[in-house]
C-alpha positions as CSV (number, residue, x, y, z in Angstrom):
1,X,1.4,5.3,12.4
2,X,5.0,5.0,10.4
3,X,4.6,4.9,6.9
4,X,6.9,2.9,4.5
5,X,9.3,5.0,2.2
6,X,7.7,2.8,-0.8
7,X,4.5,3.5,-2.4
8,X,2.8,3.8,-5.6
9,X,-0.6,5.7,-6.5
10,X,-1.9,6.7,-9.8
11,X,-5.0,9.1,-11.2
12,X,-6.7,10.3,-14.7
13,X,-8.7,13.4,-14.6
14,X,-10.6,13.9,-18.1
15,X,-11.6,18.1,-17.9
16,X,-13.2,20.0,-20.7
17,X,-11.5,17.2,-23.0
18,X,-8.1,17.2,-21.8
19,X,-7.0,14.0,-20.0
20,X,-4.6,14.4,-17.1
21,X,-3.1,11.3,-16.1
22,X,-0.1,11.3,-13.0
23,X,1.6,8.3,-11.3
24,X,3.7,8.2,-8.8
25,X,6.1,6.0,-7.2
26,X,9.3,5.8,-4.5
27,X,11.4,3.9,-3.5
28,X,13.6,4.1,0.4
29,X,16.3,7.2,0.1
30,X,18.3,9.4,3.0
31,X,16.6,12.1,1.8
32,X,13.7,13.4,-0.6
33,X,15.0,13.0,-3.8
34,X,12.3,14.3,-6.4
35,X,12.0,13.2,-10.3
36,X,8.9,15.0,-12.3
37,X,8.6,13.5,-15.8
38,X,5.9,15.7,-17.5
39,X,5.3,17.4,-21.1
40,X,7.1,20.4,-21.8
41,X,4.6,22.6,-21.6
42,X,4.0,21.8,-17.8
43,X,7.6,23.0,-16.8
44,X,6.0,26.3,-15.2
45,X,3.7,23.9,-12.9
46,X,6.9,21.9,-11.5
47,X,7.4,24.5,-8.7
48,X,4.0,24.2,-7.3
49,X,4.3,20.3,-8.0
50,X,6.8,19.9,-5.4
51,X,5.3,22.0,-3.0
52,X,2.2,19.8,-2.9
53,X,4.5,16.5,-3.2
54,X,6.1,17.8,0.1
55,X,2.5,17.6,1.7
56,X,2.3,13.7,1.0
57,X,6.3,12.7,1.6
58,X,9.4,13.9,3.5
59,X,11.8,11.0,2.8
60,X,12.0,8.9,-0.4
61,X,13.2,8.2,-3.8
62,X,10.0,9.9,-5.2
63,X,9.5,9.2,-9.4
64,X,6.6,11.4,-10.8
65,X,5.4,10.8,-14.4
66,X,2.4,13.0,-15.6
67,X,1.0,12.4,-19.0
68,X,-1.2,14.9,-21.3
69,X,-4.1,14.1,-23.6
70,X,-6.2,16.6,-25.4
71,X,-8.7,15.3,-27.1
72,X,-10.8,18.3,-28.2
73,X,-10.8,20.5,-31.6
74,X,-7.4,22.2,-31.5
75,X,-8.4,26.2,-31.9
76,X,-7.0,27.4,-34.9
77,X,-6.4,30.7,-37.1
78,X,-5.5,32.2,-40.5
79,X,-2.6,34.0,-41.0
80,X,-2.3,36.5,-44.2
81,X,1.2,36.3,-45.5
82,X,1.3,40.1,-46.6
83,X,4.8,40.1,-47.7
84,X,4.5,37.4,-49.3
85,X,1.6,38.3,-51.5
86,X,3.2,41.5,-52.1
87,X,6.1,39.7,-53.4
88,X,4.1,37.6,-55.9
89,X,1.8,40.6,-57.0
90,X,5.1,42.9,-57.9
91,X,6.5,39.7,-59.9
92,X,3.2,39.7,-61.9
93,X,3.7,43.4,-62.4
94,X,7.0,42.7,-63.9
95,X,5.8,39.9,-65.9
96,X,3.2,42.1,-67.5
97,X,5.3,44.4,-68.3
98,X,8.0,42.5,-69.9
99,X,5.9,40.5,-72.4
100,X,3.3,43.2,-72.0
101,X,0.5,41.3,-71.0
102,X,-2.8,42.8,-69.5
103,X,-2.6,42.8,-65.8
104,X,-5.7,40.4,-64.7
105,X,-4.9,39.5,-61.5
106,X,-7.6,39.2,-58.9
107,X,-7.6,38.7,-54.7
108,X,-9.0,35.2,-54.9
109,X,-6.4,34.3,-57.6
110,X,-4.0,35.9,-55.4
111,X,-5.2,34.2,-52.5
112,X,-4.8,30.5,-53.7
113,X,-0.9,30.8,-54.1
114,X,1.0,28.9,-51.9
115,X,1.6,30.7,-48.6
116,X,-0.4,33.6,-49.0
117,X,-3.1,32.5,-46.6
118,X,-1.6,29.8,-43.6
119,X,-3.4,27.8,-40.8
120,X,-1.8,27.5,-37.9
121,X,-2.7,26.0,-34.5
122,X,-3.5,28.4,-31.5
123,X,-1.4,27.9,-28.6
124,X,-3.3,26.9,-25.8
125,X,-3.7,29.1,-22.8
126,X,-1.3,26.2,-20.6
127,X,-2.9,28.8,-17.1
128,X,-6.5,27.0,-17.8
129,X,-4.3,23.7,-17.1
130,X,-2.4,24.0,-14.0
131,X,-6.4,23.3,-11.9
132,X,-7.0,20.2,-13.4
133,X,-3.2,19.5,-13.6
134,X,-2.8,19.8,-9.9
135,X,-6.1,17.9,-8.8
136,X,-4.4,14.9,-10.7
137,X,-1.6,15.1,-8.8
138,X,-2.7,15.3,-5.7
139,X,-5.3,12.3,-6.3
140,X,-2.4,10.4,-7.2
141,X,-0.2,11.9,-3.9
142,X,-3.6,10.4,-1.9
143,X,-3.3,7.1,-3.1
144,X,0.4,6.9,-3.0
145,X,-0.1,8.0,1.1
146,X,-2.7,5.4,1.6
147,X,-0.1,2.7,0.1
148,X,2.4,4.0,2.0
149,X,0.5,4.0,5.1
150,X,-0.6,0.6,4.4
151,X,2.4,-0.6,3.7
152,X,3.7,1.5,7.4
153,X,1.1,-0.8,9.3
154,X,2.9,-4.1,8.3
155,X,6.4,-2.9,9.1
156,X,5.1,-1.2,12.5
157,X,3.4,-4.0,13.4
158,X,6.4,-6.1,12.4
159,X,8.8,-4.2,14.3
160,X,6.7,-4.1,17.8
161,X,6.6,-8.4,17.7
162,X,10.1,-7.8,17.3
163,X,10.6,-5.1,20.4
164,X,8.7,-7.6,22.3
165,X,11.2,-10.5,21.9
166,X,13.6,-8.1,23.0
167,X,11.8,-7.2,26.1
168,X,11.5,-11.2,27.1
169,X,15.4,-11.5,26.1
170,X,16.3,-8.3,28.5
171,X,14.2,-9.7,30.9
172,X,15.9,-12.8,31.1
173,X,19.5,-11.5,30.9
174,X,18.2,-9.4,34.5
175,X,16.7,-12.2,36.4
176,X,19.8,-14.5,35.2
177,X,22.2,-11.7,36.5
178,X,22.1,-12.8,40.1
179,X,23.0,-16.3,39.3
180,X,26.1,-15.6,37.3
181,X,27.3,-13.7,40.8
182,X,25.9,-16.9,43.1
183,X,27.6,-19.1,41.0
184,X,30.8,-17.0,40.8
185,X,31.3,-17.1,44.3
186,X,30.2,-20.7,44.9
187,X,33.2,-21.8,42.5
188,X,35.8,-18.9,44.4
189,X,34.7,-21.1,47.7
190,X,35.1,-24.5,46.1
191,X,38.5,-23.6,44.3
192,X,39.6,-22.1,47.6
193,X,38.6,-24.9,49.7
194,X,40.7,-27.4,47.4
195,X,43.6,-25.5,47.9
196,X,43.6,-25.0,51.6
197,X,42.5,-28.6,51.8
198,X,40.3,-27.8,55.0
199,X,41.8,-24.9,56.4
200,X,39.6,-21.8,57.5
201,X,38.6,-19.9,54.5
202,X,39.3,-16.0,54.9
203,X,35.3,-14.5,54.3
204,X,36.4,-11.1,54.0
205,X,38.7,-11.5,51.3
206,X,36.4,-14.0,49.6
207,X,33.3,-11.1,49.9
208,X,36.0,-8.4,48.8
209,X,37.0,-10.8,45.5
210,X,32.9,-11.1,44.7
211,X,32.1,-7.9,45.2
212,X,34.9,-7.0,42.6
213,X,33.7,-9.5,40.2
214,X,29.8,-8.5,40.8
215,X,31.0,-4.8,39.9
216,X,33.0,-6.2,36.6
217,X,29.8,-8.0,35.2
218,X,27.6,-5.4,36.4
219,X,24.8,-4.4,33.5
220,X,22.3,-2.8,35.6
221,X,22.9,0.4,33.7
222,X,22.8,-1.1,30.7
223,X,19.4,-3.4,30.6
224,X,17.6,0.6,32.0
225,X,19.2,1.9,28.8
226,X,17.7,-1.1,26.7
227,X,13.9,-0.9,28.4
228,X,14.2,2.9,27.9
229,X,15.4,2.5,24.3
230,X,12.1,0.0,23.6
231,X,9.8,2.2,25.1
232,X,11.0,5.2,23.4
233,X,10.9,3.3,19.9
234,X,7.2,1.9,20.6
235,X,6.4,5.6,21.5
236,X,7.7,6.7,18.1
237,X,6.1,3.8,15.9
238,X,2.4,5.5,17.4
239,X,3.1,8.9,16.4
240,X,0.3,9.8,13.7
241,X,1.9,11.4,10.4
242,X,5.2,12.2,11.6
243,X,8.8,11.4,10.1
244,X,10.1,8.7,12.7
245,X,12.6,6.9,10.5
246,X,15.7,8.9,11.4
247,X,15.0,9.0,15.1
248,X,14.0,5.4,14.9
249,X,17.6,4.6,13.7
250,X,19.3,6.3,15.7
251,X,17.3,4.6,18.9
252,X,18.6,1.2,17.3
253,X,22.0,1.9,17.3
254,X,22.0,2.9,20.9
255,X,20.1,-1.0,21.6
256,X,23.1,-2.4,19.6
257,X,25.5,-0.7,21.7
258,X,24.5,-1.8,25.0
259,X,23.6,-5.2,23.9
260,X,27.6,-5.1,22.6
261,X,28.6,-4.1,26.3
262,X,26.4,-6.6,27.9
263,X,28.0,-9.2,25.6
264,X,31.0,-8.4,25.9
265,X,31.1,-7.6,30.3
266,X,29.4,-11.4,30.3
267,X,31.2,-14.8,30.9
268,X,28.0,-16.9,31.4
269,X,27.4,-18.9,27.9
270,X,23.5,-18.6,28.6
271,X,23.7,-15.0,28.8
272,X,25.8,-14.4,26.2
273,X,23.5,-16.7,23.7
274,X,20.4,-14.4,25.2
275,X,22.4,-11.1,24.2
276,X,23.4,-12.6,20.8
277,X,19.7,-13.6,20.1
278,X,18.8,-9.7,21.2
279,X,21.7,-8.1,18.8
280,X,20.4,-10.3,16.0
281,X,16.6,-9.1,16.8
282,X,18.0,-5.4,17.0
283,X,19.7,-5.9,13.7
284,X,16.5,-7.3,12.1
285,X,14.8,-4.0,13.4
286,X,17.6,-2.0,11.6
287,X,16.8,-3.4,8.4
288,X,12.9,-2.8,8.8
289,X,13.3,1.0,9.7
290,X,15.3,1.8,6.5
291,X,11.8,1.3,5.3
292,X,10.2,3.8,7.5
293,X,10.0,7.4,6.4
């Protein structure tokens, strides 16, 4: 089945106490047009983000926001300031000896000045991230696909009711065809009649004058076109997990250009009210496939 170019789907993974939340959303586009909203530290997973958002969506306006959370004990380390300490110790020195004081200083005094010793925060491995990173992703791509296909159904389903009130207008504009031709030469015998006021009517020439008319309003070619067009669009709304959107429009402007000829080759009103109600259903059809990836 189609599936709509809109679609949202969202997942939170909790691992080893980091919490991995991604959402996902899109909206119709010409193309795939990819936004990844994430914490700095996951810009050397984007790469391998796209390639598994191309697994879920070809066309689309696709927004991606992935949020980070980690709520275990952040590893951390001491740091011995060396220099530092060296530069305090060789000021004490030169205190000493300048009011020539006895040199008393120990490591733990040392130790507590500012600096000496610093805490700092490990940084994490971000390689032990990119598993459960991507596993969040793709449970949000799964649920964004079963919107999408969800959403796919309603328009599919849509559009056939639709190609089916085409099919009953085509079908009327072929079985009315005939009569426009009857009726055509009924009036070319009446008006002729009233001129010759009784005289013998010249058959031939009246044959030769319908036959040219017939030819003029002639949209056999045009109503196959329209019945191939239909099929060939139901045949593309069944195709399971394919792209149809593009061929799908494409199919609809050929319907709208024959339904223009057959409007505009027509003189009969009831016709011509038949081929407006089947450019207004082809136009509703338009509409509904620039939903369609």
């Amino acid at each position: 089945m189609a599936k709509s170019m809109t679609g949202y789907g969202r997942y939170e993974l909790t691992r080893d106490g980091r919490r991995f939340t991604a959402e996902i959303k899109s909206v119709n586009n010409r193309y795939l047009d990819m936004n990844i909203r994430m914490p700095r530290q996951f810009n050397p997973f984007e790469a391998s983000i796209r390639t598994i958002m191309k697994e879920y969506i070809v066309r689309g306006k696709v927004d991606i926001f992935i949020s980070y959370e980690d709520e275990g004990e952040t590893p951390q380390k001491i740091r011995f300031n060396k220099a530092l300490a060296g530069q305090y110790l060789a000021y004490m020195k030169e205190m000493a000896d300048e009011f020539n004081l006895p040199m008393d200083v120990t490591v733990g005094r040392l130790s507590s000045y500012p600096d000496v010793f610093e805490v700092e925060e490990e940084d994490p491995d971000v390689s032990v991230l990119q598993a459960p990173l991507e596993e969040a992703v793709r449970g949000a791509a799964q649920q964004f696909l079963a919107a999408r296909e969800k959403e796919g159904n309603f328009i599919t389903k849509d559009l056939l009711d639709k190609l089916s009130a085409m099919e009953e207008n085509v079908a009327f504009i072929e079985s009315r065809a005939p009569q426009i031709v009857d009726a055509f030469e009924k009036k070319l015998r009446e008006r002729i009649s009233e001129l010759l006021e009784g005289a013998e009517m010249d058959d031939a020439r009246i044959a030769q004058e319908v036959a040219i008319y017939s030819d003029k309003v002639c949209i056999d070619e045009e109503l196959v076109r329209l019945h191939s067009h239909i099929e060939a669009t139901r045949a593309e709304l069944s195709k399971d997990g394919e792209s149809v959107g593009r061929k799908l429009d494409f199919l609809a402007q050929e319907m709208n250009r024959e339904a223009n000829t057959i409007l505009s080759k027509t003189d009969d009103v009831i016709s011509a009210d038949r081929a407006i109600d089947l450019k207004t259903s082809i136009e509703k059809i338009r509409e509904q496939i620039q939903n369609l990836e």
